[in-house]
N, C-alpha and C positions, 0 to 999 in steps of 0.2 A: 553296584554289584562287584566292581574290583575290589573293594576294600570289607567284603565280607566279613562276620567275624563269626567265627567259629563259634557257635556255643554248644554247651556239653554236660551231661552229667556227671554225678560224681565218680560211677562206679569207671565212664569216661576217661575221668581228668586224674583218677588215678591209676588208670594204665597207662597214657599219653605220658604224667610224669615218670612212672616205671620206664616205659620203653626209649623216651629220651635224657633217659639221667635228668631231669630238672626239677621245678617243685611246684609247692600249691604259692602263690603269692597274695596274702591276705592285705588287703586294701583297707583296715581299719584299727580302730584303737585299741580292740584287745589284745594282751598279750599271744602270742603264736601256741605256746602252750595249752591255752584254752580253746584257743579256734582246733587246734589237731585233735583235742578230743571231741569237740563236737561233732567232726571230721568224722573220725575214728580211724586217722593216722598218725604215724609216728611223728611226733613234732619235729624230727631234724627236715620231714618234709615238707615245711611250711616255714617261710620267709616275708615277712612286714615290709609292706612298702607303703609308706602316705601317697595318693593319688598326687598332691601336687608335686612334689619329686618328680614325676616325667614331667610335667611342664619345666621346672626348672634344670633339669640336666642336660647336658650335652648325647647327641648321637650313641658315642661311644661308649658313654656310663651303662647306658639301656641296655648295651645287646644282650649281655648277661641275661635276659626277660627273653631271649626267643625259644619257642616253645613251652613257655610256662602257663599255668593256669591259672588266672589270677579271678579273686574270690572276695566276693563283698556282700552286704548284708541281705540286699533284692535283688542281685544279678544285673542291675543299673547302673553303678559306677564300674564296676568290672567291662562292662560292654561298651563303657565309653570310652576307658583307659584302651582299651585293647585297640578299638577304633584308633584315637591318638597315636599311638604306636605304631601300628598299619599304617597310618597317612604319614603321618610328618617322619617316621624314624623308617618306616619298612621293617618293622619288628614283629614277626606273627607269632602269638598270643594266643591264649584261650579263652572264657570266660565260660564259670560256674551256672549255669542256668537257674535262674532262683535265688542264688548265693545261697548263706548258712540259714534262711528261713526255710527254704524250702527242703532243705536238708534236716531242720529238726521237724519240721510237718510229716516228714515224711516216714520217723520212726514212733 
């Protein structure tokens, strides 16, 4: 229970990035471009990060990631990253509930 992660909806994760200046952090191959219109936000609010990237970085690289909402395809590798984060870094995170499936299911 201490290392809960937060999960959230969209309409959620983009007030959570409005109200703390941060962004959406997509956790996959496509360009950021494409995931913000999936989204159906402005691209400069979404930022790429490969999953292994937090394994391989340093503490400090990451904080940049606190409070951010990071977004992946099922809402599985997001909830893991995020986890990783919380444990090992002390970085609290969000994760997209569903990720972008559940997001295009949804319209």
């Amino acid at each position: 229970m201490m290392n809960e992660i937060k999960e959230v909806d969209l309409s959620e994760a983009i007030e959570i990035t409005s109200k703390n200046k941060t962004k959406l952090v997509w956790l996959g191959n496509e360009d950021t471009e494409e995931i913000a219109a999936i989204l159906n936000v402005d691209s400069n609010n979404v930022i790429r990060l490969m999953p292994m990237e937090v394994m391989h970085n340093n503490p400090e690289s990451l904080k940049y990631l606190n409070k951010h909402v990071l977004v992946c395809y099922h809402g599985n590798t997001s909830r893991i990253v995020a986890q990783v984060l919380k444990s090992k870094f002390n970085i609290e995170t969000f994760s997209l509930r569903g990720g972008i499936t559940k997001v295009l299911g949804e319209n």
